[in-house]
C-alpha positions in Angstrom: -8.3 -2.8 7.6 -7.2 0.2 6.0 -4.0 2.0 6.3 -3.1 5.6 4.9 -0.2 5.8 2.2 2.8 7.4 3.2 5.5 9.7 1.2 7.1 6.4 1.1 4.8 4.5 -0.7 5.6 5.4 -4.2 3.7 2.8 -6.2 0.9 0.7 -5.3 3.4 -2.4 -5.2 5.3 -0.1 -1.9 2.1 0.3 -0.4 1.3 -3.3 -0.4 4.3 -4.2 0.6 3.4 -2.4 4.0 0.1 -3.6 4.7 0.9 -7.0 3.9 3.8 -7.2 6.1 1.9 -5.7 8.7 -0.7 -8.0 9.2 1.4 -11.0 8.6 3.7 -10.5 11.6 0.6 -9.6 13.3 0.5 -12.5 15.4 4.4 -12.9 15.4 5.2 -16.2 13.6 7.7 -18.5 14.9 8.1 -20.8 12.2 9.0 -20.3 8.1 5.1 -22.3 7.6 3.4 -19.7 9.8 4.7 -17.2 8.2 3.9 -18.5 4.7 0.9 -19.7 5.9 -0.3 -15.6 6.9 1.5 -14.5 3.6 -1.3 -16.2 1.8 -3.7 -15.6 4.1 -3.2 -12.0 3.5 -2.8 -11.7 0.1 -6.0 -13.6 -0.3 -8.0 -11.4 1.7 -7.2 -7.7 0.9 -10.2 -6.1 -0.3 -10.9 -5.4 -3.8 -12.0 -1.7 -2.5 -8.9 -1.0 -1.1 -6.8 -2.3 -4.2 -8.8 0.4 -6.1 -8.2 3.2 -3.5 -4.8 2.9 -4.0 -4.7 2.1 -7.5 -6.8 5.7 -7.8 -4.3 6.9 -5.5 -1.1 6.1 -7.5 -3.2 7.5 -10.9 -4.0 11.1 -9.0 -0.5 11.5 -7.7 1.0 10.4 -11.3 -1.4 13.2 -12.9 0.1 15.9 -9.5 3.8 14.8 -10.6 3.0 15.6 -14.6 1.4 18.8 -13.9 4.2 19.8 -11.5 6.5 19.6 -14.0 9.8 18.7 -11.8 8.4 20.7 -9.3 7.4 20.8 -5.4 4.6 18.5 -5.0 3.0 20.7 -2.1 -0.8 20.1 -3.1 -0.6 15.8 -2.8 -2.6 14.6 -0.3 -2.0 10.7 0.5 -4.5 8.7 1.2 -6.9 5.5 0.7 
């Protein structure tokens, strides 16, 4: 399950952050053991593709920010 990245998600590790936490409240756990229980659920099953997509992601946007140099960032496009 894929998810786009958002102006928000400035490094991989703010991206994750988000798609982790929406899929472990996915089924609403009531108890601290559920809830670590679909933490490592989770974490154990996002796909290697998708860790590179954003990886790639974070890389491109890194090389938009150096050539900017300070300035607007109007040609980013976010995605995975």
């Amino acid at each position: 399950m894929a998810q786009s990245i958002c102006h928000q998600d400035l490094t991989p590790l703010h991206y994750f952050r988000g798609y982790v936490k929406s899929l472990v409240y996915a089924d609403k756990p009531r108890t601290i053991e559920a809830l670590k229980h679909n933490i490592e659920l989770v974490i154990h099953e996002i796909p290697s593709d998708l860790c590179e997509k954003v990886i790639q992601n974070w890389i491109d946007r890194i090389h938009c920010t150096a050539r900017s140099r300070d300035g607007h960032l109007n040609d980013v496009i976010f995605h995975t």
